[in-house]
C-alpha positions in Angstrom: 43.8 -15.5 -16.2 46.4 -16.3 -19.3 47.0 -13.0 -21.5 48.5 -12.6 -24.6 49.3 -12.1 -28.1 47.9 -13.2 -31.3 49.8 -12.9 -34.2 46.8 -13.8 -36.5 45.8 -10.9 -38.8 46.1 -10.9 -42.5 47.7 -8.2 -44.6 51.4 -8.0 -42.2 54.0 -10.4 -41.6 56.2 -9.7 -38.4 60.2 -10.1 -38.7 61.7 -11.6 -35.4 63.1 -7.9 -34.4 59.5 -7.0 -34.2 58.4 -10.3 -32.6 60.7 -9.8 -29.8 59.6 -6.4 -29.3 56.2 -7.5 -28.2 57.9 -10.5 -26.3 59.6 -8.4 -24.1 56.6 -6.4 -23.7 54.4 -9.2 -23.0 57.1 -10.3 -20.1 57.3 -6.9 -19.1 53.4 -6.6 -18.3 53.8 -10.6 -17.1 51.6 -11.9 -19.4 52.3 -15.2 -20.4 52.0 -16.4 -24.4 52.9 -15.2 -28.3 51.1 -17.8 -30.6 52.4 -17.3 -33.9 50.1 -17.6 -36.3 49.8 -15.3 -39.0 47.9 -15.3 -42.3 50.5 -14.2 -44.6 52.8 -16.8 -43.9 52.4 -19.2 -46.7 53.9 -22.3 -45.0 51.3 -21.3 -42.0 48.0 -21.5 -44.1 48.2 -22.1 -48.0 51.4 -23.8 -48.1 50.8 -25.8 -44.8 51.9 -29.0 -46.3 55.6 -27.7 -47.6 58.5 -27.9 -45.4 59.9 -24.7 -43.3 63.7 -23.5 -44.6 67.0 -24.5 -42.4 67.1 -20.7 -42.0 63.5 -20.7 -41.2 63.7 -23.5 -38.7 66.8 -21.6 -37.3 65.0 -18.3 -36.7 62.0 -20.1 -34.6 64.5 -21.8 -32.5 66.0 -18.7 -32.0 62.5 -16.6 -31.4 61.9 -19.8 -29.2 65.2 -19.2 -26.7 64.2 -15.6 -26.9 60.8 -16.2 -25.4 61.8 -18.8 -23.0 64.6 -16.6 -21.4 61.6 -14.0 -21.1 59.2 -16.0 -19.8 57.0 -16.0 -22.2 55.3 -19.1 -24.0 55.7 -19.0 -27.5 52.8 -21.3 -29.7 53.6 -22.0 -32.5 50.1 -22.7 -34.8 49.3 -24.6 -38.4 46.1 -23.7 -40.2 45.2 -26.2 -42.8 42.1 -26.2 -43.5 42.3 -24.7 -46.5 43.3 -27.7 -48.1 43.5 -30.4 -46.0 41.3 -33.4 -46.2 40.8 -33.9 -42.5 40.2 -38.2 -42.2 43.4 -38.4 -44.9 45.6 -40.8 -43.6 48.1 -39.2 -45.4 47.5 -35.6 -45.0 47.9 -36.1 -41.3 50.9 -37.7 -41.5 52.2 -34.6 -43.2 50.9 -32.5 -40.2 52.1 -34.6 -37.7 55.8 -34.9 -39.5 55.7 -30.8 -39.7 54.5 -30.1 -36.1 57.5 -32.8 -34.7 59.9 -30.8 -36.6 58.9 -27.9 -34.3 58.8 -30.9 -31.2 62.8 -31.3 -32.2 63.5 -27.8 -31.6 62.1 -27.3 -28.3 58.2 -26.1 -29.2 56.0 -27.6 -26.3 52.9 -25.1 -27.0 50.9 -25.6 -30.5 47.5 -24.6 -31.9 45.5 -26.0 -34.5 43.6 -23.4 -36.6 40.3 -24.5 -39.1 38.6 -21.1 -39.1 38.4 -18.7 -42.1 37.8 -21.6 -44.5 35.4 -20.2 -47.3 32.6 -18.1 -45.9 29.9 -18.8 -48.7 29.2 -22.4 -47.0 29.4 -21.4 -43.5 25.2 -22.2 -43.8 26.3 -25.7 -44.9 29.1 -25.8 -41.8 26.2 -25.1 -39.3 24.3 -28.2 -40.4 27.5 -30.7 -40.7 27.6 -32.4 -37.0 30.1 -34.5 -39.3 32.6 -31.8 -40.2 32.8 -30.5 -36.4 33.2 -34.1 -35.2 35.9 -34.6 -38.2 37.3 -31.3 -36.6 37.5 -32.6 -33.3 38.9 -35.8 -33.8 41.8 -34.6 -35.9 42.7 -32.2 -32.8 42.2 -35.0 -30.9 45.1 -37.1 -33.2 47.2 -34.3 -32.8 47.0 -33.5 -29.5 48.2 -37.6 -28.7 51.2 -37.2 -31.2 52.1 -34.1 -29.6 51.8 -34.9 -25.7 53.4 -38.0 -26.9 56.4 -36.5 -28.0 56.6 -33.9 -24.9 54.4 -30.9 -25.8 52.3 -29.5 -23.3 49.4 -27.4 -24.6 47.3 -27.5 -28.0 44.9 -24.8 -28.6 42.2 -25.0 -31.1 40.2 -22.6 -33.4 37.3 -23.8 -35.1 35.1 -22.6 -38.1 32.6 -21.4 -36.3 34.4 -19.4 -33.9 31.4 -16.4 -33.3 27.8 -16.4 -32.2 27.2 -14.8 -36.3 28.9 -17.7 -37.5 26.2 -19.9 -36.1 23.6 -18.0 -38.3 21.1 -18.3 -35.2 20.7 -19.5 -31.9 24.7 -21.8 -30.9 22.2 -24.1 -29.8 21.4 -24.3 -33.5 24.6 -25.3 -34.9 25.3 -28.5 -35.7 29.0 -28.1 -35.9 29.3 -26.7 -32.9 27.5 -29.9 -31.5 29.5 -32.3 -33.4 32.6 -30.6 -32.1 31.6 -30.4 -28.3 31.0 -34.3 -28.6 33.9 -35.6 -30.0 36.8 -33.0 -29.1 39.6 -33.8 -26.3 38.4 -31.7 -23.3 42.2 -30.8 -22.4 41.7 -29.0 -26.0 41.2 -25.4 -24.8 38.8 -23.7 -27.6 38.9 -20.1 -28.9 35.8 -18.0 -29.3 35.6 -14.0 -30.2 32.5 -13.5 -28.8 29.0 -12.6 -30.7 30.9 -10.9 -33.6 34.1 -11.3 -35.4 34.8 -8.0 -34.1 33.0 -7.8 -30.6 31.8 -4.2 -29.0 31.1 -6.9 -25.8 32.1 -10.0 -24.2 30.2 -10.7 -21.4 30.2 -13.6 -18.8 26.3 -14.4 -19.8 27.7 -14.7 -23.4 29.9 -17.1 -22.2 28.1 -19.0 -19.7 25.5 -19.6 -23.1 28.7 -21.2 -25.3 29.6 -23.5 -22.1 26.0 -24.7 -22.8 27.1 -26.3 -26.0 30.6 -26.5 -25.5 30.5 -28.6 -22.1 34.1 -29.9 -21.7 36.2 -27.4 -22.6 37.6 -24.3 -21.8 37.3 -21.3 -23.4 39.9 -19.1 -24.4 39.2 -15.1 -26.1 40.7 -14.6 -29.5 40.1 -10.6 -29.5 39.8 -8.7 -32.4 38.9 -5.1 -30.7 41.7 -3.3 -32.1 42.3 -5.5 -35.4 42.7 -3.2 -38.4 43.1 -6.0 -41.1 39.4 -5.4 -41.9 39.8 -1.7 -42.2 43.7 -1.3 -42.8 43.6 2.6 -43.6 42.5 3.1 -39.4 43.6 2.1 -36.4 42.8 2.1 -33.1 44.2 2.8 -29.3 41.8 3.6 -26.7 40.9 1.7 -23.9 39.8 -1.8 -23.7 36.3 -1.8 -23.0 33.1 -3.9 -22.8 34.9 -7.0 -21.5 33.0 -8.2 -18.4 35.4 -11.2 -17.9 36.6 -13.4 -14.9 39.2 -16.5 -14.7 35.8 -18.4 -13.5 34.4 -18.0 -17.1 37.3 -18.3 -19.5 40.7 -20.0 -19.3 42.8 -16.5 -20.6 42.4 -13.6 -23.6 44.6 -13.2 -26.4 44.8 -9.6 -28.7 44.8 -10.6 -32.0 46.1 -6.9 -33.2 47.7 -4.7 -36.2 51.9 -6.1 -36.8 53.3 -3.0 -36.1 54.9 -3.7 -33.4 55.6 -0.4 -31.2 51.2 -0.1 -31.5 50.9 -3.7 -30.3 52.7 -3.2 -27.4 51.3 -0.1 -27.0 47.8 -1.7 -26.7 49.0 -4.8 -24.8 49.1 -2.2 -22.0 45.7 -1.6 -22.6 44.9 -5.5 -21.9 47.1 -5.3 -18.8 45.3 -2.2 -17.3 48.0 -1.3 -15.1 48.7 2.8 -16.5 46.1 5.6 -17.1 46.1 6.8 -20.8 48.0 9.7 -19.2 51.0 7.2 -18.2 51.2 5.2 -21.3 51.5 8.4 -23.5 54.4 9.1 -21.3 55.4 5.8 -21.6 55.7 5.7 -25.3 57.0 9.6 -25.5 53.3 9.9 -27.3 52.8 14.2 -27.0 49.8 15.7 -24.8 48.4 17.2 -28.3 47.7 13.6 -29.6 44.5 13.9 -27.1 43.1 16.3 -29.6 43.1 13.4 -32.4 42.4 10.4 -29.7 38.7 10.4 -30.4 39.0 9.4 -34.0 41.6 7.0 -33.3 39.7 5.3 -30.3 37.7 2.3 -30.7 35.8 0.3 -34.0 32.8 1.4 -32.3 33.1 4.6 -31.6 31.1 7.2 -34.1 32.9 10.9 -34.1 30.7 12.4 -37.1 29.7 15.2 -35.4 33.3 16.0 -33.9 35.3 16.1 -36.7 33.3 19.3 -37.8 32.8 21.1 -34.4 36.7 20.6 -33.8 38.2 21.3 -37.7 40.2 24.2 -36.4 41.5 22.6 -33.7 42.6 19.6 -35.4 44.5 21.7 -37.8 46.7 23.1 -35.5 47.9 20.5 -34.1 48.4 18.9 -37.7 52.1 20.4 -37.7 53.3 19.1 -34.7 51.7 15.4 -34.7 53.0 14.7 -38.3 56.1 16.4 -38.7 57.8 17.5 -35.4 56.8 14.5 -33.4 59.2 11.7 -34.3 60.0 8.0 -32.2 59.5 5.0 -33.5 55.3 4.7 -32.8 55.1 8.1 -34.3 56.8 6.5 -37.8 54.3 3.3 -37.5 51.2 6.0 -37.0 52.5 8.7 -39.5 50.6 6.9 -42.6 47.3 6.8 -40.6 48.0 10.2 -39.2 48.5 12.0 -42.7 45.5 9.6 -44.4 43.2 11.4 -41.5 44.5 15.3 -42.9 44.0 14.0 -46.0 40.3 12.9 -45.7 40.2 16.1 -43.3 41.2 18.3 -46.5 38.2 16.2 -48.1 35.8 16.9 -45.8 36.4 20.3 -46.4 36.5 21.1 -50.1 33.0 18.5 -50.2 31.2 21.2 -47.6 32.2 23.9 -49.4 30.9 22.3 -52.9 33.8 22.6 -54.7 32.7 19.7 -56.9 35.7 20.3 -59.6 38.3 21.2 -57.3 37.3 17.8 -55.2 37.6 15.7 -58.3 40.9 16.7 -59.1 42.0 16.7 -55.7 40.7 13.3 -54.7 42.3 11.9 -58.5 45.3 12.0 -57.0 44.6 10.7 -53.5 42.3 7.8 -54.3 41.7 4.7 -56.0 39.3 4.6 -59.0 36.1 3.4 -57.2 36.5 7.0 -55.1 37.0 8.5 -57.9 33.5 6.9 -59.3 31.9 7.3 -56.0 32.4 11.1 -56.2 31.4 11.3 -60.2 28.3 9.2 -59.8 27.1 11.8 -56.7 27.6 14.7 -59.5 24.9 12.9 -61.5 
């Protein structure tokens, strides 16, 4: 089964220095691709039809030669769906002329993103066998430019890339349909299970996709430890809730934070090959962090009643997890670390009722809608 990385969150853009951090992780733990892909590159998304830099250009070919000397297969992907008016003549030759540039400098691996479009007409997307077959036949186009010019894989994402997506049944969506019919089946498709973010992927789950995607296979976008969505957490516990086999899907990308030291971190969670015990070693992560683990675990995970059994022991182990402790995941962590005392101190002050004291505490803490959260609950 393929494994790798997903650099496809919103809110953080990577430097190379950090993407060959993970590269050399991912060849480390001999996993096998980096698709770059991330939202807040303009000339990836909003910008799709403007031209990369010289300097730009020169900084993928030299990612490129980085990953290729690793052993790792570096993607490189185009989302413009935003914009783009999918049977233009001329907005494809735009594509195509921006993808060969990345042909000229070596790129054999690409993916073609249409998801995250505008979320208010996903009801309309379900019903449009049209816009999934306009979908499919513009990866299709693409994927003959490409191969014809000596690339080797195309990936796709569509719209609806979840079982919510569908609103109903995936038998129910016409998109979906529209899309199976028409798209390349060399076109490997990504899906991130029922949800956006998925407690499970199971084989059943996927079995029930393969029933309306027929031809093609099917490749995990994971969004498990994503923190786009919820950027003042994070999470680094174990992988769970994936029942998964090379039978059912064709590999499993972590789509994950952009810090880099906590996303290779967690790509050892994907590879499975140390204990938590070992990878805290491995990353010079102190024994003492186990007393905070729990609230740093999982999306899904609900600590409410811990955080008030274990107050004094969380406290003394504030000192030494935000100040003494010091490498470089410790420095990516400290903001979340110091955000969790802070909401810690919260907690407090708001079980003791000290209404006034909380007010002016939190003033300087929190953004204004806190601030009216906590003023409205005086009422």
């Amino acid at each position: 089964m393929r494994k790798g990385y997903i650099e496809g969150y919103y809110g953080r853009l990577l430097d190379n220095n950090g993407r060959k951090l993970i590269i050399k992780e991912l060849s480390d733990l001999a996993m096998d691709f980096y698709i770059y892909g991330p939202k807040e590159d303009p000339l990836h998304r909003v910008l799709w039809d403007k031209d990369y830099s010289f300097d730009q250009m020169r900084e993928f070919k030299d990612l490129l030669d980085f990953a290729e000397n690793k052993k790792v297969n570096l993607y490189f992907s185009i989302s413009p769906g935003l914009s783009m008016q999918t049977g233009s003549k001329e907005d494809k030759k735009v594509l195509f002329k921006k993808l060969g540039d990345f042909i000229n400098l070596g790129f054999k691996n690409f993916a073609l993103f249409m998801d995250d479009l505008k979320f208010s007409q996903l009801s309309e997307v379900n019903k449009s066998p049209e816009l999934g077959k306009e979908h499919g036949l513009l990866a299709n186009d693409l994927k003959d430019f490409l191969f014809s010019k000596g690339a080797d894989n195309l990936l796709f994402c569509p719209t609806v890339y979840c079982k919510r997506f569908a609103k109903g049944d995936l038998s129910s969506s016409k998109y979906l349909e529209g899309l199976s019919n028409t798209i390349d089946k060399e076109i490997p498709i990504f899906w991130t299970g029922n949800e956006v973010v998925s407690k499970k992927i199971e084989e059943k789950e996927i079995n029930h996709l393969k029933e309306i995607i027929t031809n093609n296979e099917i490749i995990i976008w994971d969004n498990f430890y994503a923190n786009d969505y919820c950027p003042g957490r994070f999470y680094v516990g174990e992988l769970t809730g994936r029942n998964l086999s090379s039978k059912s899907i064709l590999g499993m990308g972590l789509n994950i934070t952009g810090l880099p030291y906590t996303d290779s971190f967690i790509l050892n969670r994907l590879s499975g090959k140390l204990s938590s015990e070992d990878l805290f070693k491995k990353f010079k992560i102190p024994e003492t962090f186990n007393v905070l683990a729990p609230f740093f675990d999982n999306p899904f995970r609900d600590n409410k009643d811990a955080v008030i059994s274990n107050i004094k022991e969380l406290r003394e182990v504030q000192h030494q997890i935000c100040v003494e402790w010091k490498n470089p995941i410790q420095i990516e962590w400290s903001p979340f670390l110091w955000d969790f005392y802070n909401h810690l101190n919260l907690l407090e002050k708001y079980t003791k009722e000290e209404e006034n004291a909380l007010e002016d505490w939190a003033k300087r803490r929190y953004s204004s809608p806190i601030i009216e959260i906590i003023k409205q609950r005086k009422k």
